[in-house]
Every structure is written in structure tokens, then in C-alpha cells.
C-alpha positions as CSV (number, residue, x, y, z in Angstrom):
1,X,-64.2,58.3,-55.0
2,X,-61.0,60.5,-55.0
3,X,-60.7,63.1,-57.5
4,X,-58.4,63.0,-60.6
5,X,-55.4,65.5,-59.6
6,X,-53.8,68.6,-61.6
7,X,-50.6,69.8,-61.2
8,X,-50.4,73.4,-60.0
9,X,-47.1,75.4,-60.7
10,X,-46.7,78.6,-59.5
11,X,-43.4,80.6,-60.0
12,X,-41.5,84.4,-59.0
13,X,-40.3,85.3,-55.9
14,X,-41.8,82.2,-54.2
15,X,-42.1,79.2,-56.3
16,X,-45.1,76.3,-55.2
17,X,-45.4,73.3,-57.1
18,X,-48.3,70.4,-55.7
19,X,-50.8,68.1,-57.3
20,X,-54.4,69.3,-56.3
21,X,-58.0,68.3,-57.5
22,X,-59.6,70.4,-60.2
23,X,-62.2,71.9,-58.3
24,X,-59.4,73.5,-56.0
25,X,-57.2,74.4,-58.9
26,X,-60.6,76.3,-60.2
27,X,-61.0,78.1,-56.9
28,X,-57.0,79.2,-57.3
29,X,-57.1,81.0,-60.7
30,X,-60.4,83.0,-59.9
31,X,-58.9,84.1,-56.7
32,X,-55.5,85.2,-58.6
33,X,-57.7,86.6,-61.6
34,X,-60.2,88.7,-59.4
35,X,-59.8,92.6,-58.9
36,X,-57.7,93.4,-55.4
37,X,-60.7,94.1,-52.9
38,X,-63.7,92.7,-54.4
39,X,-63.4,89.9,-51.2
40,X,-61.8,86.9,-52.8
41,X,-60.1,84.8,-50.7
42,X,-58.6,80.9,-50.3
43,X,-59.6,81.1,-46.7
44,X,-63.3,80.4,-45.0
45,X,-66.2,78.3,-45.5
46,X,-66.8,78.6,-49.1
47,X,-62.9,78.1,-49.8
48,X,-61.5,74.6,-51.4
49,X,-57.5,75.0,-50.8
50,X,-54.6,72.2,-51.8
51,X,-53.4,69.3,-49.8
52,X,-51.2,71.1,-46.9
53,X,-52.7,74.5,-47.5
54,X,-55.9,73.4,-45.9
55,X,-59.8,72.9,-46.9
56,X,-63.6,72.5,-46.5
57,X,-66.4,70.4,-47.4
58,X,-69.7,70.0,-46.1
59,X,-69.0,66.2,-46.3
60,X,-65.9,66.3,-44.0
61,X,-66.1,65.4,-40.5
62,X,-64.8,67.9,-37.8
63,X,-62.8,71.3,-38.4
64,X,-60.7,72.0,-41.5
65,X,-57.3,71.0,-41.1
66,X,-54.0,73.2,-43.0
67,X,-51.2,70.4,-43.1
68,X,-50.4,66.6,-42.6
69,X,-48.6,67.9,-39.3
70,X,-51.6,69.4,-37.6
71,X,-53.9,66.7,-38.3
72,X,-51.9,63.9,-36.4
73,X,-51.4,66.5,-33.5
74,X,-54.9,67.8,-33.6
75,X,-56.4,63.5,-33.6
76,X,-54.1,62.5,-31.1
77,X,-52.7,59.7,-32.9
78,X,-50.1,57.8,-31.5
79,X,-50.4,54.2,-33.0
80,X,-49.7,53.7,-36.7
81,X,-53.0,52.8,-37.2
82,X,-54.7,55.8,-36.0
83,X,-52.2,58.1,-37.8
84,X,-53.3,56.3,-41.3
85,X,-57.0,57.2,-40.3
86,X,-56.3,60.8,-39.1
87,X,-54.2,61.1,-41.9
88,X,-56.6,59.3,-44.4
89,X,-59.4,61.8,-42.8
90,X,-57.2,64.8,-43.6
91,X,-57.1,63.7,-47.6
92,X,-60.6,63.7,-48.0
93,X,-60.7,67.4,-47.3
94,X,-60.0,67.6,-50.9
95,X,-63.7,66.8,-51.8
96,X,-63.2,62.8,-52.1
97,X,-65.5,60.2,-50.6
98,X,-62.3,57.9,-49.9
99,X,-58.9,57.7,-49.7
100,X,-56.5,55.9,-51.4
101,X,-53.1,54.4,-49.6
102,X,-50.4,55.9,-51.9
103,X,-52.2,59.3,-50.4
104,X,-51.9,58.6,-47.0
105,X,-48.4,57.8,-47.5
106,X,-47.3,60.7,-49.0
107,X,-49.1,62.7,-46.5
108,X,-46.6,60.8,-43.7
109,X,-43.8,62.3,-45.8
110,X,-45.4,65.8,-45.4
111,X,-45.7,65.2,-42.2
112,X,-42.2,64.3,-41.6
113,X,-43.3,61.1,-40.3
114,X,-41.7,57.5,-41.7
115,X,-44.9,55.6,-43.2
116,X,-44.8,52.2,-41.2
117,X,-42.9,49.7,-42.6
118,X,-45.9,47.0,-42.3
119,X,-48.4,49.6,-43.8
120,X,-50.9,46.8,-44.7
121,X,-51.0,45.1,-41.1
122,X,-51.7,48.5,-39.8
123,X,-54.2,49.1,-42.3
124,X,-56.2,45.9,-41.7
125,X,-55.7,46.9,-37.8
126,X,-57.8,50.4,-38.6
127,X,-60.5,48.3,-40.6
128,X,-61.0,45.8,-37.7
129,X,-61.2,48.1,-35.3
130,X,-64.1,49.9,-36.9
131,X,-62.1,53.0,-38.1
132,X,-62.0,52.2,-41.7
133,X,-64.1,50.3,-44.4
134,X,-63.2,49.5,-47.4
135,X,-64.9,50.6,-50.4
136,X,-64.1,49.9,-54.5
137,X,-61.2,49.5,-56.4
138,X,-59.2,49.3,-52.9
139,X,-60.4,52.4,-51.3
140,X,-61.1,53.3,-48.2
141,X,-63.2,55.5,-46.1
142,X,-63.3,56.3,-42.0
143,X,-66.5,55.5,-40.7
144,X,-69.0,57.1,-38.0
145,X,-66.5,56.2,-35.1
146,X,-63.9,58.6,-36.3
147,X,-66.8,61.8,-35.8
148,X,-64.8,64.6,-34.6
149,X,-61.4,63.5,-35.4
150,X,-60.4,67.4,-35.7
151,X,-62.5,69.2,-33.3
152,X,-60.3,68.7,-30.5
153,X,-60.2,67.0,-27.4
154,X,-60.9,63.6,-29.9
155,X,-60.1,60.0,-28.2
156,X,-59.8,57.3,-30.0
157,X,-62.2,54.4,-29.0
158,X,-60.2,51.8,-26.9
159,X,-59.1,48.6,-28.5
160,X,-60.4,45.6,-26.8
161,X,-58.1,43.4,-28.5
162,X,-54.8,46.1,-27.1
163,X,-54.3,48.2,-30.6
164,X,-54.8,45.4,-32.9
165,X,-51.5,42.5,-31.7
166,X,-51.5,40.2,-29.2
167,X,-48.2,39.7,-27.2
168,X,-48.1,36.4,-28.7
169,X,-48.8,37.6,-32.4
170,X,-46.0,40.4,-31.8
171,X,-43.2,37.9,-30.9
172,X,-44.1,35.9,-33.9
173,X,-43.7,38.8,-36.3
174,X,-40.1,39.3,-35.1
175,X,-39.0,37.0,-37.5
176,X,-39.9,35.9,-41.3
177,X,-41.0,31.7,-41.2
178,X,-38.3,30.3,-43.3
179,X,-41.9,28.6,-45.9
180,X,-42.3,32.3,-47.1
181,X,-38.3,33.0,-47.5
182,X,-39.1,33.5,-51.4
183,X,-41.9,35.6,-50.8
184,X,-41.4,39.3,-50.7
185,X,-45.2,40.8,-51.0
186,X,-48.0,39.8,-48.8
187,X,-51.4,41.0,-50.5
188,X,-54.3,41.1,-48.7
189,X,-57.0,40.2,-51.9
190,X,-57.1,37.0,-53.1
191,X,-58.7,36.3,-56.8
192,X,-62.4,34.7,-56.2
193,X,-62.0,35.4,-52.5
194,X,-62.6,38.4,-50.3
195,X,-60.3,40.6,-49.1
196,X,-58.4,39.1,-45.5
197,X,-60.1,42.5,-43.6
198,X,-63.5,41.0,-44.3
199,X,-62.5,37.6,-42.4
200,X,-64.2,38.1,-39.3
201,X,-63.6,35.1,-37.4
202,X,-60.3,33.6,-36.7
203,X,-61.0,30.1,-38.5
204,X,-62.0,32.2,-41.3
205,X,-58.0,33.7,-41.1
206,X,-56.6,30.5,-41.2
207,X,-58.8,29.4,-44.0
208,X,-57.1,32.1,-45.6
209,X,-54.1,31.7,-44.8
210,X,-54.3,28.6,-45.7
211,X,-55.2,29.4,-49.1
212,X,-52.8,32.3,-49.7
213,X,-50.0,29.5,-49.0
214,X,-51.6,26.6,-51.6
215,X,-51.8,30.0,-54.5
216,X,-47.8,30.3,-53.8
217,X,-47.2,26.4,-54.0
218,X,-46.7,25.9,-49.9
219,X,-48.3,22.7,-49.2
220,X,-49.0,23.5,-45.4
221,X,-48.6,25.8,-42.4
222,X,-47.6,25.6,-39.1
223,X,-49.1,27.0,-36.3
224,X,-46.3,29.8,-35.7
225,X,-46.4,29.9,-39.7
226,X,-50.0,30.7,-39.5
227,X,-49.8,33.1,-36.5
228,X,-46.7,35.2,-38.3
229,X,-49.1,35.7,-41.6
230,X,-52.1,36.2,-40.2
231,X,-50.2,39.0,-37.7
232,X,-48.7,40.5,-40.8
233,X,-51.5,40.6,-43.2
234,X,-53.6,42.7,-40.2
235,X,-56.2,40.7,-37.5
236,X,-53.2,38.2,-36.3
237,X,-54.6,34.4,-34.9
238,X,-52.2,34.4,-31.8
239,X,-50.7,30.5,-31.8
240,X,-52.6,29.8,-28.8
241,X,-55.4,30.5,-30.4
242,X,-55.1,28.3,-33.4
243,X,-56.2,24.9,-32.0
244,X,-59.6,26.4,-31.0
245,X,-60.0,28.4,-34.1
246,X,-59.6,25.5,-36.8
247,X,-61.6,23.4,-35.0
248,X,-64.9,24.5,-36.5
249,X,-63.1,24.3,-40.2
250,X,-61.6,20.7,-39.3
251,X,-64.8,18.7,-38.3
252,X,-66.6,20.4,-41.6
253,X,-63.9,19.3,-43.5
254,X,-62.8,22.2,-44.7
255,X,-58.7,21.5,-43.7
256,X,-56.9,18.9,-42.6
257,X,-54.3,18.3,-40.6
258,X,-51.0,16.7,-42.3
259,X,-49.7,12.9,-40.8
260,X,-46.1,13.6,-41.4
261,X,-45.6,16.7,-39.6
262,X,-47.4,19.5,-37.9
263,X,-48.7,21.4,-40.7
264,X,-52.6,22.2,-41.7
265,X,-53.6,22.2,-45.5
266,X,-56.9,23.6,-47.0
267,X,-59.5,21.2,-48.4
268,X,-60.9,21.7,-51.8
269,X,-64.3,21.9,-49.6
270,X,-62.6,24.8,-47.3
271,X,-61.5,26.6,-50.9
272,X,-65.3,26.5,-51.8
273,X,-66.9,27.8,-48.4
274,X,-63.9,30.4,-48.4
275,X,-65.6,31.8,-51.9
276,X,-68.6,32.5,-50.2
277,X,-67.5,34.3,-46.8
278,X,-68.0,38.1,-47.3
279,X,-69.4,37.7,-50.7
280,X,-72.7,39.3,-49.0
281,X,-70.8,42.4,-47.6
């Protein structure tokens, strides 16, 4: 789990001001309280040093990395998704087990990078691909794939699926479905029902989908309605997809298609199997 922070302040004729774990801030004042030349230092192996300033820990994968900057030039990332995993690796220098997103963010500040403006499809992008899991409390932590991140010469593994969107799914997400004009936040956790990441199959998606829509009073979705949320909650169901993905939840009657016009509602049978998909992971 990440660390509770402190807030270090350090004024004169340089002034440094950050929020760092207390294990770092410990390492700090016995540096600045030890006698000049007895071999103190923030730097090597057995050194714990703030956020930008760099870091070590035995549980960190790959070299120790000194800023934000260096560790989305050292990973190679290009795609938003890979930046939040280099950059999410680079936070748990500090000592955590996981990240959290608000930490990531600020670290694509101090990197003088714009976090992306759909930062949970990008997220759920890294967790299907393999490069995150999440953990508790809506955590996260990069998994064995990511081994050697900082070590140079890293490549990220190949997406079979073309970094995540379809060409289909992209042109959907161009523009908002007028059925979620009121809504401005798109959560991906749902209470009594897993998170969307864990939906591994696509009928699964549009189950949830489906569901997100009946919580917020939408009776039914369209195909390009489901394809645009499913795209911007993370693992998009192209439109051409659709037909063959709720065909499985249809004949077990767990949605049903509407007789008026060509939407697709959730079954009170579909709300119950949806309870029990990823309750196991």
C-alpha cells in the first residue's frame, strides 16, 4: 500500500518544499544532522530520496530513477497508457507496493506532460493489456511484464488488439451519445458488481454497460451507445462486434432486445450473473 506522506520544507539560499514518505524524511534529517565526513549521503544503495530527487528499494523493479522526466524517457513510453505505467513504476520508488492515480497524475505535471484527458480509458487499457492489476481500495500495481522498465533498452510488449482501440471504437469516441448528455463522470466500479477492468469478455462489457445505463435511469443502449461507453470506460466492444458479443447473454436471458427501437436492456437475470463475474478474482 502507498505510504502516508510528510511535508518537507527546507528554506535559505535555496528553498525546497515536496510531500515525501516518512521513511525518506527520516533518511533526510540524519543526513543534515551528521558530522561533515563521517560518509552520509542521499545517494547509493542504501539511500531512500523524495519523489523527483530519486530512490531505491529492493522491491523496485529495474534501476533507480531521479525525476518524472527521466522515467518516461528511460521506459520508452509513447502511448498514454504506457506513460501511466512507467510513471506509476517510478512512484513506487518511494517504498509503496502500489500506486495511487492522483500520484501518477501529479507526476505528468512534473514531468511537464498534460495527464490524458480520458485518464480512466487509458488506465483500463494498461490493466488489459497485462501492465497493471488492480489491488485494494483502488490501487494499482505493474505486474511481471513491466520487468526492467528502467534498465534500458525496455520494449513494451506489443498489443494484439493495436494499443488498446479499435478504428471502429476510436471513431465512436469522437462524439458524446446524446442518452449520456447529463452525465459528466464515467466510473468504472459499480456497487455489488466488479470493477469494468475485470470484464474479460466482451458480452461481459455490455452486460455492464448495460447496467451502468439502468443505475443512471437509461432504459436501453444502442449499439454505437454501447460501443462509445465501453471505448471510454477502457476495453471498447467495437459496434461490429456487438451482435456476436450479446449473443451468449441474449439466448441465457440475461438482456433483451427492445420491440420499439434498436436498443438492448439488462434482464433482472443478467443483473444477477453480472454479481458473480470476477467475484473469484
Amino acid at each position: 500500500m502507498s505510504q502516508n506522506p510528510v511535508k518537507l520544507s527546507i528554506t535559505g539560499k535555496i528553498s525546497y518544499e515536496d510531500e515525501i514518505t516518512i521513511a525518506q524524511a527520516a533518511k533526510i534529517i540524519t543526513f543534515l544532522n551528521a558530522d561533515e565526513g563521517n560518509g552520509a549521503s542521499l545517494t547509493g544503495d542504501s539511500a531512500e530520496v523524495p519523489g523527483d530527487l530519486g530512490g531505491s528499494d529492493p522491491k523496485n523493479r529495474g534501476n533507480a530513477i531521479a525525476s518524472a522526466r527521466e522515467a518516461l524517457d528511460i521506459s520508452g513510453a509513447k502511448t498514454n497508457p504506457e506513460k501511466i505505467v512507467a510513471l506509476g513504476q517510478y512512484v513506487m520508488q518511494d517504498g509503496g507496493d502500489t500506486f495511487k492515480v492522483e500520484d501518477v497524475k501529479t507526476r505528468f505535471r512534473r514531468a511537464r506532460e498534460t495527464p490524458p484527458a480520458n485518464f480512466t480509458r487509458d488506465l483500463g487499457v494498461a490493466v488489459r493489456e497485462g501492465w497493471l492489476a488492480e489491488g485494494d481500495d483502488g490501487e494499482y500495481y505493474v505486474t511481471n511484464k513491466i520487468d526492467g522498465i528502467f534498465d534500458g533498452g525496455f520494449k513494451f510488449p506489443k498489443s494484439a488488439s493495436g494499443g488498446g482501440r479499435t478504428r471502429s471504437a476510436a471513431k465512436t469516441a469522437k462524439e458524446k451519445p446524446e442518452v449520456f448528455s447529463t452525465i459528466d463522470e464515467f466510473p468504472t466500479r459499480m456497487d455489488g458488481v466488479a470493477s469494468y477492468a475485470k470484464m474479460k469478455s466482451e458480452g461481459n462489457r455490455v452486460l455492464w454497460a448495460l447496467q451502468f445505463a439502468k443505475n443512471r435511469g437509461i432504459r436501453g443502449l444502442s449499439n454505437k451507445d454501447i460501443a462509445w461507453l465501453t471505448d471510454h470506460l477502457g476495453a471498447g466492444v467495437p459496434s461490429g462486434n456487438i451482435a456476436g458479443a450479446v449473443r451468449g447473454p441474449r439466448s441465457s436471458g440475461y438482456l433483451n432486445p427492445s420491440t420499439t427501437d434498436k436498443t438492448v436492456r439488462i434482464t433482472e437475470d443478467g443483473e444477477a450473473y453480472l454479481k458473480t463475474v470476477g467475484a473469484e478474482s
